[in-house]
OpenMM code with the backbone's topology and positions (N, CA, C; nanometers):
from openmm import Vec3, app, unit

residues = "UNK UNK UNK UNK UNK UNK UNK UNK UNK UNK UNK UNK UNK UNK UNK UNK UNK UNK UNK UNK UNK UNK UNK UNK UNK UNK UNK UNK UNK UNK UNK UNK UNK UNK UNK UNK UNK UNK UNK UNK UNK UNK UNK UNK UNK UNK UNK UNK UNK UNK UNK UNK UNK UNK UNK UNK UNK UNK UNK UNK UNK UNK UNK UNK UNK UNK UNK UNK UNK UNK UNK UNK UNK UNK UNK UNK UNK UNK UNK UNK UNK UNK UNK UNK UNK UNK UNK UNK UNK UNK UNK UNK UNK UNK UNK UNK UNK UNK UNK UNK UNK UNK UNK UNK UNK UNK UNK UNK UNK UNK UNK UNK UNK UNK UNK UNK UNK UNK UNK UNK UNK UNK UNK UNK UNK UNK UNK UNK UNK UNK UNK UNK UNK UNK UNK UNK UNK UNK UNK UNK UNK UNK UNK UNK UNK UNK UNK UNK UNK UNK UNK UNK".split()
positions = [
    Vec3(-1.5877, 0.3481, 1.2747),
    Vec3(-1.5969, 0.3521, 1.1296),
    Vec3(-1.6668, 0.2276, 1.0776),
    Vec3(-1.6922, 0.1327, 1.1453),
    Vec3(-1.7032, -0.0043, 1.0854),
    Vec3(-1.5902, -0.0714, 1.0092),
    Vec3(-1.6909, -0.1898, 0.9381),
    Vec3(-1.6327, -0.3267, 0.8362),
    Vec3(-1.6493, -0.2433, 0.6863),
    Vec3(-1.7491, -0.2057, 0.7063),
    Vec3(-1.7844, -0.0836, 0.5373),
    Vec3(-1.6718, -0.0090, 0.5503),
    Vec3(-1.6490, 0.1037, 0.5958),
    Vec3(-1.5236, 0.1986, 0.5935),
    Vec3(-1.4162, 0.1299, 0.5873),
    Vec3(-1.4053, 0.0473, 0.6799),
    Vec3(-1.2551, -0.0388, 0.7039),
    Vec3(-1.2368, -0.0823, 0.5544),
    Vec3(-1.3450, -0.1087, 0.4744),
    Vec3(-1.2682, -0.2135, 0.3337),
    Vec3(-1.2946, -0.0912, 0.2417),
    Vec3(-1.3577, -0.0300, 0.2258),
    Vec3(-1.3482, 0.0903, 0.1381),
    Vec3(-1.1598, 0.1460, 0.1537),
    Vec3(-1.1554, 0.1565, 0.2979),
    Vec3(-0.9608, 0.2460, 0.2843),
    Vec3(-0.8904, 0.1727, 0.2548),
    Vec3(-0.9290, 0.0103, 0.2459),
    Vec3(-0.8110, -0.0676, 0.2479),
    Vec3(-0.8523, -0.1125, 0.0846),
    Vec3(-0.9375, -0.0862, 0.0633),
    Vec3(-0.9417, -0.1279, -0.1313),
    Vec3(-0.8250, -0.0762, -0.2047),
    Vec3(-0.7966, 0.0283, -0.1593),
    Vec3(-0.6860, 0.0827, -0.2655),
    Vec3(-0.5334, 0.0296, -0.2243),
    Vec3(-0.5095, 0.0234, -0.1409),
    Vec3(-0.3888, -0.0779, -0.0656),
    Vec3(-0.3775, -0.1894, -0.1240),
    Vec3(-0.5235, -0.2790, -0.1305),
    Vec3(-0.4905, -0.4233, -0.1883),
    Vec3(-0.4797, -0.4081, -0.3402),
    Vec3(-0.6056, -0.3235, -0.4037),
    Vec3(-0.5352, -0.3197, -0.5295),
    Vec3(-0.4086, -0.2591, -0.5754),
    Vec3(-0.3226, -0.1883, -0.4721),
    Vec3(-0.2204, -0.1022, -0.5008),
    Vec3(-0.1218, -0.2510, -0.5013),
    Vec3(-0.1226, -0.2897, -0.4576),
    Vec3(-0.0274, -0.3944, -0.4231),
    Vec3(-0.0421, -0.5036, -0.5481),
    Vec3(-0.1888, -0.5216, -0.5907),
    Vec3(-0.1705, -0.6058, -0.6928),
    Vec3(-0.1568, -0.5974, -0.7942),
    Vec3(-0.1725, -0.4345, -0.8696),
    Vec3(-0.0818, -0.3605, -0.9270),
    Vec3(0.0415, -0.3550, -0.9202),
    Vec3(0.1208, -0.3121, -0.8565),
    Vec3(0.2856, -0.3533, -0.7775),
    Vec3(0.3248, -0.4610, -0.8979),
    Vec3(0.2706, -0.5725, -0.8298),
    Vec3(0.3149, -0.7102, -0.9184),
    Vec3(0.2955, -0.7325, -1.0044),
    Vec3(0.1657, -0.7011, -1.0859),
    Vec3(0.1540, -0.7057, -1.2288),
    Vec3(0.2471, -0.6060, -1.2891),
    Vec3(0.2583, -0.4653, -1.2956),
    Vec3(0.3645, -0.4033, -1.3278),
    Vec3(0.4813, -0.4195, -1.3272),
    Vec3(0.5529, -0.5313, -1.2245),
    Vec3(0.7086, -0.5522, -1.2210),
    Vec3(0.6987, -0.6686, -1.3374),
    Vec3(0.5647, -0.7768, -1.3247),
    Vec3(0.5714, -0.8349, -1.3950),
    Vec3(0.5702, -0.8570, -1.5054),
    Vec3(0.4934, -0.7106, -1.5503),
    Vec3(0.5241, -0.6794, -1.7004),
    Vec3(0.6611, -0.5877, -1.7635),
    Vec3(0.6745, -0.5523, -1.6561),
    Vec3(0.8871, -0.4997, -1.6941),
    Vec3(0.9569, -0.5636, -1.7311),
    Vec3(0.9113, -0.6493, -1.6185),
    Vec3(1.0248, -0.7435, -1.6808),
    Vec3(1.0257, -0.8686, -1.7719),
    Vec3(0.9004, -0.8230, -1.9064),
    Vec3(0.8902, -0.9174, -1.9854),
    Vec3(0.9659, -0.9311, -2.0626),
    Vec3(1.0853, -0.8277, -2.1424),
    Vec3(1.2089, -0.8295, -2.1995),
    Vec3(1.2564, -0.9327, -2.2042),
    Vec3(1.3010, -0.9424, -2.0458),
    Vec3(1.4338, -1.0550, -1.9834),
    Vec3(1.3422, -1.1852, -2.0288),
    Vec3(1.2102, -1.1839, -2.0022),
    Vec3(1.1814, -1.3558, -1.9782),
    Vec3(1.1474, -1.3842, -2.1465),
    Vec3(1.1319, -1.2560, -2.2361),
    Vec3(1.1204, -1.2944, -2.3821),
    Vec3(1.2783, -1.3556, -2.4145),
    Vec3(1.3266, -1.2803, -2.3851),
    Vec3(1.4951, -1.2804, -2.3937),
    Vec3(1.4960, -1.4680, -2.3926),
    Vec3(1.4732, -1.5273, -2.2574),
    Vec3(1.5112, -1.6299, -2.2206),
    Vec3(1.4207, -1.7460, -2.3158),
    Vec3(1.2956, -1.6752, -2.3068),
    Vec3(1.1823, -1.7995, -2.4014),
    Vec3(1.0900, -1.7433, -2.5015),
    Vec3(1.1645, -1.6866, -2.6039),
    Vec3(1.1080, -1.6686, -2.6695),
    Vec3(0.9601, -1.6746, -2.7186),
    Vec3(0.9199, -1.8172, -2.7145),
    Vec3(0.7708, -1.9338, -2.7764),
    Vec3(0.6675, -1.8632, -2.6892),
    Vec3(0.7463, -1.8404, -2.5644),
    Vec3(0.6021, -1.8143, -2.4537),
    Vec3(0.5533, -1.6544, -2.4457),
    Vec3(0.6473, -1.5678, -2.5038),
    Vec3(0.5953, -1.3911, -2.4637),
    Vec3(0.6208, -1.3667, -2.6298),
    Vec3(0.4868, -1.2984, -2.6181),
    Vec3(0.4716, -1.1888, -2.7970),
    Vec3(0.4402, -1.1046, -2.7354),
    Vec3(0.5017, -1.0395, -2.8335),
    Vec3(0.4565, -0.8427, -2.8276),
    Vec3(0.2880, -0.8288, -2.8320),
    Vec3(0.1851, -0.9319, -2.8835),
    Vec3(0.0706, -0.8887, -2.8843),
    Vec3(0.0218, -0.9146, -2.7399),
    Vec3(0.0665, -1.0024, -2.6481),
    Vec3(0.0471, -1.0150, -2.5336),
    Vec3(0.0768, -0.9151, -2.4480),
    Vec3(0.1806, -0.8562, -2.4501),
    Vec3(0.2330, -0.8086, -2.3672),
    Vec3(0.1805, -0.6070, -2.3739),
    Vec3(0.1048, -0.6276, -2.5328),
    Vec3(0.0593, -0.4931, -2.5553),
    Vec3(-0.1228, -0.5093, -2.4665),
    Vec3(-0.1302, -0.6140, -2.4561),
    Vec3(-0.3042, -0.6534, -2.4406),
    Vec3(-0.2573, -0.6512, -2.2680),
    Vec3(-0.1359, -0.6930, -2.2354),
    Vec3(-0.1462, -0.6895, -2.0696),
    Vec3(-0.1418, -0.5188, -2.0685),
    Vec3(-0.0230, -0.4308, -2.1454),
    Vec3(-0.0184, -0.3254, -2.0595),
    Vec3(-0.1643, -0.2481, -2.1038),
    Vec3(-0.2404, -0.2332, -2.2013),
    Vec3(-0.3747, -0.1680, -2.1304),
    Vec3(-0.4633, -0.2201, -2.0778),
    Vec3(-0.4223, -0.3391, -2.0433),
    Vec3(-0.5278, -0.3745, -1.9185),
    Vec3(-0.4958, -0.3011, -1.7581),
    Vec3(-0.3321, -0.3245, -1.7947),
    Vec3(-0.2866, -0.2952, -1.6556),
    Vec3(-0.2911, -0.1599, -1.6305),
    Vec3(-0.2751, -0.0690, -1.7197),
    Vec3(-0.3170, 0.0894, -1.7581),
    Vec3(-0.4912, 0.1251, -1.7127),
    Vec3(-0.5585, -0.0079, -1.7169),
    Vec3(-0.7315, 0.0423, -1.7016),
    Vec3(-0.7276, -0.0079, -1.5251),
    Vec3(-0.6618, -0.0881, -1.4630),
    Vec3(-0.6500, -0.1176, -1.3720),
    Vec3(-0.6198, -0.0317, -1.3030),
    Vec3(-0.5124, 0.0613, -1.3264),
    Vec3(-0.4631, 0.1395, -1.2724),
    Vec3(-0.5457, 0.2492, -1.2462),
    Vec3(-0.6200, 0.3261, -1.3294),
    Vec3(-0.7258, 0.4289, -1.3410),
    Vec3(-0.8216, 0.3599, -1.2423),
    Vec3(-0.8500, 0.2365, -1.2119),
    Vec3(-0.9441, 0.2009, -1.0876),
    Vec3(-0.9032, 0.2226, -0.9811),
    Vec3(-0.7555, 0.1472, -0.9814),
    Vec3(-0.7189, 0.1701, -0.8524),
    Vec3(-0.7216, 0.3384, -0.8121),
    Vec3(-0.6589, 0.4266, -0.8916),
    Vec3(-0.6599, 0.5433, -0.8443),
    Vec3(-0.7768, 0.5976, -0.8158),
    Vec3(-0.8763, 0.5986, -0.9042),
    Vec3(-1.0415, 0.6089, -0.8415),
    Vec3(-1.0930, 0.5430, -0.7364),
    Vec3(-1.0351, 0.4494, -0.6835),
    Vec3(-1.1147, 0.3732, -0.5737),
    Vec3(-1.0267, 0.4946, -0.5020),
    Vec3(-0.8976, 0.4954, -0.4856),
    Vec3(-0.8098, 0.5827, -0.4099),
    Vec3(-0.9281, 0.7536, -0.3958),
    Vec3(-0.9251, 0.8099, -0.4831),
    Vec3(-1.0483, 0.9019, -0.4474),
    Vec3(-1.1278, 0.8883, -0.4246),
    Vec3(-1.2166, 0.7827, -0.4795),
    Vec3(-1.3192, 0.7460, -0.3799),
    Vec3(-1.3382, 0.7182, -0.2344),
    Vec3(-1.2049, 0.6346, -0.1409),
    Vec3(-1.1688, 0.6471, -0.0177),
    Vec3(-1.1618, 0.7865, 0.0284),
    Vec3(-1.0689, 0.8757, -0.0428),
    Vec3(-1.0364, 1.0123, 0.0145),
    Vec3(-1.1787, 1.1009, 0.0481),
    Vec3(-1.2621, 1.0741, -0.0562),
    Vec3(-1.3750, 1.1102, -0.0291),
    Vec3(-1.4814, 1.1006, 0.1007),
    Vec3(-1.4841, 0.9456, 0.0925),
    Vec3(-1.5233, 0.8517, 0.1871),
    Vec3(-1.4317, 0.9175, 0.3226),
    Vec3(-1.3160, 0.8977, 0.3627),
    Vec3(-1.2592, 0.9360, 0.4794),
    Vec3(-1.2918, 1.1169, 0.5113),
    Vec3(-1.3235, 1.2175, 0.3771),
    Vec3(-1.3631, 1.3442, 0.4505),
    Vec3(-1.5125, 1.3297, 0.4558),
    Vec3(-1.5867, 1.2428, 0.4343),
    Vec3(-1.7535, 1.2940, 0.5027),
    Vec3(-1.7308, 1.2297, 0.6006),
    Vec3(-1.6046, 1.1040, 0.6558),
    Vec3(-1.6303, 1.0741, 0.7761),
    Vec3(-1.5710, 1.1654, 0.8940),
    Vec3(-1.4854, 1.2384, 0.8558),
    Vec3(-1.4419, 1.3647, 0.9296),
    Vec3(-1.5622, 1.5328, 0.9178),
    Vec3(-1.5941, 1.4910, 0.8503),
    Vec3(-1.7083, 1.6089, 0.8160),
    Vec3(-1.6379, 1.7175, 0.7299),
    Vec3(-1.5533, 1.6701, 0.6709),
    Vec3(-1.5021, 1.7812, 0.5915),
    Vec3(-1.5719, 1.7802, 0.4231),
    Vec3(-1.5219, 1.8827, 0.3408),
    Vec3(-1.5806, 1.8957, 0.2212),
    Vec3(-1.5265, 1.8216, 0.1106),
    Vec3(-1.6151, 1.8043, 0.0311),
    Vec3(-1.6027, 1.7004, -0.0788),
    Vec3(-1.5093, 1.7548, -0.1630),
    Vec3(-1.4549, 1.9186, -0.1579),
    Vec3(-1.3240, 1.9470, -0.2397),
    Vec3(-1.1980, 1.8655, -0.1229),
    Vec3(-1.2096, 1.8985, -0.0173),
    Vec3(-1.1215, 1.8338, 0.0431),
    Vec3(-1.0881, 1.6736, -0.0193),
    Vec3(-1.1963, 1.6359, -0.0218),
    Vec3(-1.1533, 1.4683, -0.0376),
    Vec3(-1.1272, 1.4465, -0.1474),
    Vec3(-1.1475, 1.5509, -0.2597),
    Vec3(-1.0960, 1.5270, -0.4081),
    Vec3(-0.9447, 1.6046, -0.3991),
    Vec3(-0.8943, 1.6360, -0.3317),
    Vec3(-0.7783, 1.7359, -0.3170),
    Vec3(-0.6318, 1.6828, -0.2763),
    Vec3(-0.5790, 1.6030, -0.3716),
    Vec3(-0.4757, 1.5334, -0.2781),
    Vec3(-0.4177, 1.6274, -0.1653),
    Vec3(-0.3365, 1.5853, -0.0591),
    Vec3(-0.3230, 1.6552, 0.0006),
    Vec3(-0.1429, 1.6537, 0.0970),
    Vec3(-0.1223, 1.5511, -0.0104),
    Vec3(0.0369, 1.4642, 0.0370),
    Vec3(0.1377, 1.4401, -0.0858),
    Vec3(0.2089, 1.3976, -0.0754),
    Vec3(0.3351, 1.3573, -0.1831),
    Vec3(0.2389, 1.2725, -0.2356),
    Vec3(0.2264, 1.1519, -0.1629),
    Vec3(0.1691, 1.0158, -0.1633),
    Vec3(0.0416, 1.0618, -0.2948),
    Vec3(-0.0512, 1.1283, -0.2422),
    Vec3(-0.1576, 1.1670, -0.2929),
    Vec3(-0.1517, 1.2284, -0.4590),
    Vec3(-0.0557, 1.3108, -0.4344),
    Vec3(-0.0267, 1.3669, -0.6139),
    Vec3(0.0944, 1.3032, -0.6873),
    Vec3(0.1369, 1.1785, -0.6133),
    Vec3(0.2215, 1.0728, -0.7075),
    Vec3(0.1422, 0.9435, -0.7829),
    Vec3(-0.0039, 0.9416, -0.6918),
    Vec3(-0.1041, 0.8303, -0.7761),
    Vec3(-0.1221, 0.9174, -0.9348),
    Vec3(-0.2133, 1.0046, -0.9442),
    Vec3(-0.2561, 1.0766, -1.0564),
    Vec3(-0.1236, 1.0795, -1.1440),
    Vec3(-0.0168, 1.1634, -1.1072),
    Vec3(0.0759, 1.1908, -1.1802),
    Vec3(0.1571, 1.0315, -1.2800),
    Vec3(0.1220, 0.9647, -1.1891),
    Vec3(0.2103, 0.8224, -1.2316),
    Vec3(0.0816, 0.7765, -1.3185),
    Vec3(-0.0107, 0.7359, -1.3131),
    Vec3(-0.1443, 0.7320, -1.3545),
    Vec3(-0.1069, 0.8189, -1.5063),
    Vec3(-0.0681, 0.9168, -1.5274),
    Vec3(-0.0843, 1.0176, -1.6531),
    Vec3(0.0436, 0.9569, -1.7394),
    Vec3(0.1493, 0.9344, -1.6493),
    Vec3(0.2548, 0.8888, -1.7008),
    Vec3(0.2518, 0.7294, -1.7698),
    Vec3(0.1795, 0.6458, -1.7177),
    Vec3(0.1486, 0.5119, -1.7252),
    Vec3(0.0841, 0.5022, -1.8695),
    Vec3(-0.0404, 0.5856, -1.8793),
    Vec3(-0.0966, 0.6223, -2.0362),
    Vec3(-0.0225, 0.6567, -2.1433),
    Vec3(0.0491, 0.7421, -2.0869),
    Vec3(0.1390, 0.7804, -2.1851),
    Vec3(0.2745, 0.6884, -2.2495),
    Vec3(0.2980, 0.5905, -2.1259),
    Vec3(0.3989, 0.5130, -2.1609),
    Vec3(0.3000, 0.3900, -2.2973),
    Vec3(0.1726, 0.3768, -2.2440),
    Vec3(0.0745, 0.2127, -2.3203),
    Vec3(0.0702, 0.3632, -2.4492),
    Vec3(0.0673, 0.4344, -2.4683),
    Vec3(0.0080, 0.5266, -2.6057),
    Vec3(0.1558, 0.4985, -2.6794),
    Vec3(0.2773, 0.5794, -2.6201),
    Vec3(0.4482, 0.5246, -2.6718),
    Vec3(0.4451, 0.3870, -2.7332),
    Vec3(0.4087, 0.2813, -2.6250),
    Vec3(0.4181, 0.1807, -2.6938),
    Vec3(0.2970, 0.0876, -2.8083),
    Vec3(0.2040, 0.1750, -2.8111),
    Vec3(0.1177, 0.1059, -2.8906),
    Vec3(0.1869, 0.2048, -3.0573),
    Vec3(0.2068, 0.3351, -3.0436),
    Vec3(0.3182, 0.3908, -3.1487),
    Vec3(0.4061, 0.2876, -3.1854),
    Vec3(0.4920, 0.2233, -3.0913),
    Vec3(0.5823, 0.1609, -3.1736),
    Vec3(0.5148, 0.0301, -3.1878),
    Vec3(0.4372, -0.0118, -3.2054),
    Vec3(0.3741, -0.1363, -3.2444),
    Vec3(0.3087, -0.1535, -3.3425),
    Vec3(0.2507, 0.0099, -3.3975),
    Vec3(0.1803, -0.0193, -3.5065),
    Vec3(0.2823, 0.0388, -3.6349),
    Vec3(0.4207, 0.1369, -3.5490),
    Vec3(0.5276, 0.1789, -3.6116),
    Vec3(0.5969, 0.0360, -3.7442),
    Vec3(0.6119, -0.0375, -3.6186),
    Vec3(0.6569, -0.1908, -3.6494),
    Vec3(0.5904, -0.2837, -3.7517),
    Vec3(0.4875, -0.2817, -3.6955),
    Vec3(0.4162, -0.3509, -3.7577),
    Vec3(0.3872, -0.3166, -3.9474),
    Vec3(0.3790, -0.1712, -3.9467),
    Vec3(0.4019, -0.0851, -4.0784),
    Vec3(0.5039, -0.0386, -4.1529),
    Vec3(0.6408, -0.1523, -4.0434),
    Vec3(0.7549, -0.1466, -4.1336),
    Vec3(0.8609, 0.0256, -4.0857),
    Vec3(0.8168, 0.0797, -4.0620),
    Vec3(0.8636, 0.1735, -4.0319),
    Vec3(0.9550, 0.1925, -3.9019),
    Vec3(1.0427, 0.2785, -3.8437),
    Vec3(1.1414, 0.2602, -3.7875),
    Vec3(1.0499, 0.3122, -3.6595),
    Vec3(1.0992, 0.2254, -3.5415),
    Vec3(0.9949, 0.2487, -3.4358),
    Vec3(1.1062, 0.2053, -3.2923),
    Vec3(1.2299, 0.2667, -3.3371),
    Vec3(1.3132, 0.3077, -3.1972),
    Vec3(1.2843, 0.3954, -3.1192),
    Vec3(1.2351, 0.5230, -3.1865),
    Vec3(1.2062, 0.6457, -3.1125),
    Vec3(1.1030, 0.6540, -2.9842),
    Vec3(0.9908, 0.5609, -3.0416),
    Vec3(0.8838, 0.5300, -2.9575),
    Vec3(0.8879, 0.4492, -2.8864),
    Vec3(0.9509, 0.3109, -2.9173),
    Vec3(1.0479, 0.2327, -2.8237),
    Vec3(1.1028, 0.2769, -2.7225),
    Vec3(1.1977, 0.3322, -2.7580),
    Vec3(1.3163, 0.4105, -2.6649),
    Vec3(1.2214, 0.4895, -2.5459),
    Vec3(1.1221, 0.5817, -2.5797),
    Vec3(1.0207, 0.6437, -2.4885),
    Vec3(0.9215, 0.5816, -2.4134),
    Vec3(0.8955, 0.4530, -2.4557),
    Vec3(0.8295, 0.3687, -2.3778),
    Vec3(0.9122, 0.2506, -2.2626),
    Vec3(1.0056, 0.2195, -2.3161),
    Vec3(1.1037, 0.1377, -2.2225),
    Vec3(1.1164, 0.2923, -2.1023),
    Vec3(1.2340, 0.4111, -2.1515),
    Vec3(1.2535, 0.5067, -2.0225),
    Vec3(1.1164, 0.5395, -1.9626),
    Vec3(0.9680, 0.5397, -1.9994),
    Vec3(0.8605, 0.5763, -1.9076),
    Vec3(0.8825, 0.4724, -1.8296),
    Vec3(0.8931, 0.3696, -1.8614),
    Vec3(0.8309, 0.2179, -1.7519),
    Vec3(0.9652, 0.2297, -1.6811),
    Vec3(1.1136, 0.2838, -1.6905),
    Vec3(1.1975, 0.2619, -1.6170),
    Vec3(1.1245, 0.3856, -1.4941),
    Vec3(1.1417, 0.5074, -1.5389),
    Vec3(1.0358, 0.6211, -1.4631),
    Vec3(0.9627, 0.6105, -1.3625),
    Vec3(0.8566, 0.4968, -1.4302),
    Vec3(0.7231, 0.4814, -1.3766),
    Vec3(0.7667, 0.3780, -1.2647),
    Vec3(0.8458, 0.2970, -1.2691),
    Vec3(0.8610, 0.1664, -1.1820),
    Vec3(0.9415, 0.2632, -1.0342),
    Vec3(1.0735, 0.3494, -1.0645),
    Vec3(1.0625, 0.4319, -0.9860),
    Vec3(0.9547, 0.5218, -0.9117),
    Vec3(0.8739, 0.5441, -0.9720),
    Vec3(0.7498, 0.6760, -0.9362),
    Vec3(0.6825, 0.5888, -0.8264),
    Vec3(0.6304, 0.4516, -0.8849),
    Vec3(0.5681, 0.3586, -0.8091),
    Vec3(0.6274, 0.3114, -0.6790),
    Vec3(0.7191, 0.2796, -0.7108),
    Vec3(0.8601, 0.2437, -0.5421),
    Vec3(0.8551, 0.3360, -0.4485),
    Vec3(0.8639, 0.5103, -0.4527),
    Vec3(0.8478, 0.6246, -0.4033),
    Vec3(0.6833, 0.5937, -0.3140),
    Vec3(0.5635, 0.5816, -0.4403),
    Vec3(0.3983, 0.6316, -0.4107),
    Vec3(0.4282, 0.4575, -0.2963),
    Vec3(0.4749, 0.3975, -0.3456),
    Vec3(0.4088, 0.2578, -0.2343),
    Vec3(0.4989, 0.2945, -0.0969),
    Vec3(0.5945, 0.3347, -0.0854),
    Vec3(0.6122, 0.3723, 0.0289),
    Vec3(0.6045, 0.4685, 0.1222),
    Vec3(0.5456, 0.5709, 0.0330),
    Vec3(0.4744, 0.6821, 0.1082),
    Vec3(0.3345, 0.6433, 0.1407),
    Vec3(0.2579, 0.5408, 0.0409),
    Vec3(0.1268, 0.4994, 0.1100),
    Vec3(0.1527, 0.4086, 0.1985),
    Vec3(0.2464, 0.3929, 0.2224),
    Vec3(0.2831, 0.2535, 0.3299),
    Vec3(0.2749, 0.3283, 0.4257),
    Vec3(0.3775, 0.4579, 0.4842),
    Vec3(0.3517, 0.5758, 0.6065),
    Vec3(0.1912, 0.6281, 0.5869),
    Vec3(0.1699, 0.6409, 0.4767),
    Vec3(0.0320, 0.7217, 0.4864),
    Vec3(-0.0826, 0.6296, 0.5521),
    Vec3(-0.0938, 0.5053, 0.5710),
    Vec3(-0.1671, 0.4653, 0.6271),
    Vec3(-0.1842, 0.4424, 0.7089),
    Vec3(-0.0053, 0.4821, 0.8338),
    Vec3(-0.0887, 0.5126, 0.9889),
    Vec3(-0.1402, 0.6478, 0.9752),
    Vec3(-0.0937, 0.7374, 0.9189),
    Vec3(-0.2052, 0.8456, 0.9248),
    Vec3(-0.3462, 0.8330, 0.9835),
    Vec3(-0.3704, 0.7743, 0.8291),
    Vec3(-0.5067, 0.7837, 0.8582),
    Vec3(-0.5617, 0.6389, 0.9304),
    Vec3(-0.5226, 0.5988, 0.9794),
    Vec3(-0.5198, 0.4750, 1.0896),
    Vec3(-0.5197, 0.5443, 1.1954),
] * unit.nanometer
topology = app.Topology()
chain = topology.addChain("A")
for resn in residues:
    res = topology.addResidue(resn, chain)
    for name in ("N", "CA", "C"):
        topology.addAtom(name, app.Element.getBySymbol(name[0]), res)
């Protein structure tokens, strides 16, 4: 396969992972607002999660882009390599849809807030996605953790 193939399969691993940490790290911005107030605002923490939301849409595209990459190196078809084909595989996208939906919840209650208006509801739906999503993610990283002797 080579040094080319070799870093193409492993792109989505490293960014999966550095995703991982930015995401726990933005969970758990509550607790560390909780503790220090001066240092975490809500405008920060709205500017990290769609970054970390556009990050995520890469990582999962590099992720098809590998899948791709690994069926022309098997000679199989390009529906194949767009086709998840594992747990692992249809928990990126799905968490991915869920992740948007949690930064859309919470940009609702931000501009809810911000306009004075009562913005628990959207709150409330954005805290349970990220509780969700942090699960969904724990599940997809350890099924890509097996999935990569697979295809190893």
């Amino acid at each position: 396969m080579g040094f080319l193939g070799d870093m193409i399969l492993l792109a989505h691993p490293i960014g999966a992972s550095l995703l991982l940490y930015w995401f726990y790290r933005q969970y758990k911005w509550k607790m560390k607002r909780i503790e220090n107030p001066d240092l975490f605002t809500l405008e920060n923490h709205a500017k990290n999660g769609r970054l970390l939301a556009k990050f995520a849409t890469i990582v999962v595209a590099i992720a098809f882009a590998a899948n791709v990459y690994n069926a022309h190196i098997h000679q199989q078809s390009l529906l194949q390599g767009l086709t998840p084909n594992s747990l692992h595989g249809w928990t990126g996208p799905l968490g991915l849809v869920l992740l948007w939906c949690m930064v859309l919840w919470g940009e609702s209650a931000l501009k809810q807030k911000e306009n004075g208006e009562s913005y628990q509801h959207s709150k409330s739906k954005h805290s349970r996605a990220a509780d969700f999503i942090i699960a969904v993610m724990a599940i997809h990283a350890f099924l890509g953790f097996l999935y990569v002797f697979v295809i190893i």
